[in-house]
C-alpha positions as a printed NumPy array, in Angstrom:
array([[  0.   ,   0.   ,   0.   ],
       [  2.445,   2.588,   0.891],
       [  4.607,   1.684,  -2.286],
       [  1.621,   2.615,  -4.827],
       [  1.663,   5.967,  -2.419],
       [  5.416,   6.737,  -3.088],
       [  5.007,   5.987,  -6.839],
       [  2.558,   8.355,  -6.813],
       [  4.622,  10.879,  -4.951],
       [  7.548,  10.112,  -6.965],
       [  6.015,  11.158, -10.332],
       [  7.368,  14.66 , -12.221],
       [  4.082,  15.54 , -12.577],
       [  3.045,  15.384,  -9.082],
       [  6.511,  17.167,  -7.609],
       [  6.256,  19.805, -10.61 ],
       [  2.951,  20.217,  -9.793],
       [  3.644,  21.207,  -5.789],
       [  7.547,  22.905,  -6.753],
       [  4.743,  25.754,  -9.257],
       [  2.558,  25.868,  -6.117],
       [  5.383,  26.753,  -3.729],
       [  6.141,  28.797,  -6.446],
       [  3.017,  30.729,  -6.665],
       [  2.328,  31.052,  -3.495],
       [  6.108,  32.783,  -2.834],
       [  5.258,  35.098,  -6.023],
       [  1.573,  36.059,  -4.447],
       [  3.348,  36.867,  -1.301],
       [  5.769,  39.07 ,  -2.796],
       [  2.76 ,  40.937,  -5.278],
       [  0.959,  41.293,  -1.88 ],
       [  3.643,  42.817,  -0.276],
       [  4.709,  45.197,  -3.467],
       [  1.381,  46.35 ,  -3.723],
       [  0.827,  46.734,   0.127],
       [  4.133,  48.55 ,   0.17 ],
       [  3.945,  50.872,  -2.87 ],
       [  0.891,  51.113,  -4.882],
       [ -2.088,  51.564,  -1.913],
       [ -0.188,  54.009,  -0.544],
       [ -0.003,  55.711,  -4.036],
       [ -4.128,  55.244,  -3.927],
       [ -4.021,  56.577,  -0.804],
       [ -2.503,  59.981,  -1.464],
       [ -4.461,  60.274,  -5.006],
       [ -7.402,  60.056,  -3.391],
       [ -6.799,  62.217,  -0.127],
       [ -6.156,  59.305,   2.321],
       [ -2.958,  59.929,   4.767],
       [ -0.601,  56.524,   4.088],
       [ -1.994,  53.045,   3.617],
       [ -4.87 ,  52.859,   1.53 ],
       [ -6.066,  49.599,   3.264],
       [ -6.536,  50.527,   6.772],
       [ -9.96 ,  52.765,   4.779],
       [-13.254,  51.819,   5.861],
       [-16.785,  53.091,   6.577],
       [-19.439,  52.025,   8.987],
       [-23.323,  51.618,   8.628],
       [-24.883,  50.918,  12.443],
       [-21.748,  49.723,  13.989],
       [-21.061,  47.17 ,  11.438],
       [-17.236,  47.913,   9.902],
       [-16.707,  47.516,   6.336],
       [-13.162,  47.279,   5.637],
       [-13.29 ,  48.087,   2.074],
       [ -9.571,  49.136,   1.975],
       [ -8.183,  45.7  ,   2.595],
       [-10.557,  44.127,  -0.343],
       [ -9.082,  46.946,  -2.37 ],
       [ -5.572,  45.87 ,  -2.122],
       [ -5.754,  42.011,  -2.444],
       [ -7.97 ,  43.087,  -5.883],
       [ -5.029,  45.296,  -6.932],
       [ -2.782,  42.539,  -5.873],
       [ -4.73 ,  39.635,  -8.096],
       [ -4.468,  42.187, -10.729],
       [ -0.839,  42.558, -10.815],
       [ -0.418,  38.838,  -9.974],
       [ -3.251,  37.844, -12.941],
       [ -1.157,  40.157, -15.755],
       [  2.257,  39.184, -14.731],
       [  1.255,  35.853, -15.106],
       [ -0.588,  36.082, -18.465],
       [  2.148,  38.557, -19.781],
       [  5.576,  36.687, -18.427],
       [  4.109,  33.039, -18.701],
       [  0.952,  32.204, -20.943],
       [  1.531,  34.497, -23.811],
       [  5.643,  33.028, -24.538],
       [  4.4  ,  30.043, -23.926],
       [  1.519,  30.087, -26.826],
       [  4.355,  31.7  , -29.044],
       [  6.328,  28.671, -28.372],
       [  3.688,  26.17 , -29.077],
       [  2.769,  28.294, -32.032],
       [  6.158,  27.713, -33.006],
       [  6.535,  23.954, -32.953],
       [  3.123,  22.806, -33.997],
       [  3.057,  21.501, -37.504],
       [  0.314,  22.723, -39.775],
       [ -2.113,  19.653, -40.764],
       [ -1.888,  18.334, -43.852],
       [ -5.279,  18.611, -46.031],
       [ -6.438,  15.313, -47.297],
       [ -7.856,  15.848, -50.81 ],
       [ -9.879,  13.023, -50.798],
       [-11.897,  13.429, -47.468],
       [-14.372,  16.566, -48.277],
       [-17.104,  14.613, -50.621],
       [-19.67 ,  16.057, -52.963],
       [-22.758,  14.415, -54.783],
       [-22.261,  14.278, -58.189],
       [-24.851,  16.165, -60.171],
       [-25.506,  13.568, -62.404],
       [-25.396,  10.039, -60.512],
       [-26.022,  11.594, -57.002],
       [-22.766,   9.16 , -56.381],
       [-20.084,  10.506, -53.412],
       [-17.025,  11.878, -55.166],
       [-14.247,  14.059, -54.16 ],
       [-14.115,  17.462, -53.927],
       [-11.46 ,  18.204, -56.277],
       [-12.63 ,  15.783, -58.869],
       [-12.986,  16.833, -62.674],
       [-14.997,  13.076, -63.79 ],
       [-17.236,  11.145, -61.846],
       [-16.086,   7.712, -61.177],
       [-19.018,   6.149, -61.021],
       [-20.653,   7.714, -64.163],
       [-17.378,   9.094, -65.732],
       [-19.488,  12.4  , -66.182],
       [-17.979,  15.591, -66.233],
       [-17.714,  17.915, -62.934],
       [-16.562,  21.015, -62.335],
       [-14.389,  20.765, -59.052],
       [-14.878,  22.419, -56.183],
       [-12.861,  25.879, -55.827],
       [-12.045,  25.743, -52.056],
       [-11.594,  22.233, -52.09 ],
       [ -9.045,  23.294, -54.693],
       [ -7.652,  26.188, -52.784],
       [ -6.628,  24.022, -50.   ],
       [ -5.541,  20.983, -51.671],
       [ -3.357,  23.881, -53.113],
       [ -4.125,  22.58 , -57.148],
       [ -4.81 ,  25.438, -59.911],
       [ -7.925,  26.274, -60.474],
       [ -9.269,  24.896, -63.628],
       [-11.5  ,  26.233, -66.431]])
């Protein structure tokens, strides 16, 4: 029993997994504590509050409503969120963009009817080959099979 438990442990997956939540969790800390640090107290003096921004709050009938502190952690997911997308998910699409091979168009899998037999032909057929009628192929079957366009 405890050997299926340290194959599971044991995986890259599993320890990649927990080193990018360590990870994350250091990098939130360190958003919370630049935005904490330096940008509510920017808020703060733009909008006529003395020093940190996150302390604000209002009351209605004795009930507090830190509103400050909800501030900050939203300014800190925003910095967090677009650091993330902007240092992480957008180089990594470019890099998949980069290494993924275009398909390869099969001539012979988009069908038509044939408009005298009613028989399945391809696309980019000229004859029929079940009535050996003349067609006139299909011009974006043509277009990406990448064949001239006949007339």
């Amino acid at each position: 029993m405890l050997n299926g438990f340290k194959d599971f442990i044991l995986r890259g997956n599993v320890i990649s997994m927990a080193i990018g939540l360590a990870v994350g969790a250091a990098f939130t800390a360190v958003v919370t504590g630049f935005s904490t640090a330096f940008i509510t107290p920017l808020i703060g003096l733009a909008t006529g509050s003395v020093g940190d921004f996150s302390a604000a709050e209002f009351a209605v009938e004795g009930a507090i409503f830190p509103y400050g502190k909800f501030l900050a952690a939203a300014i800190a997911f925003i910095i967090t969120a677009a650091v993330l997308y902007f240092c992480v998910v957008v180089p990594m699409a470019k890099v998949q963009n980069r290494f993924t091979k275009e398909e390869e168009v099969d001539i012979k899998a988009a069908l038509r009817d044939c408009p005298r037999c009613f028989s399945a032909i391809p696309a980019v057929a000229s004859r029929c080959a079940h009535c050996t009628s003349e067609v006139e192929p299909d011009a974006e079957a043509l277009s990406l099979a990448k064949l001239p366009v006949q007339r």
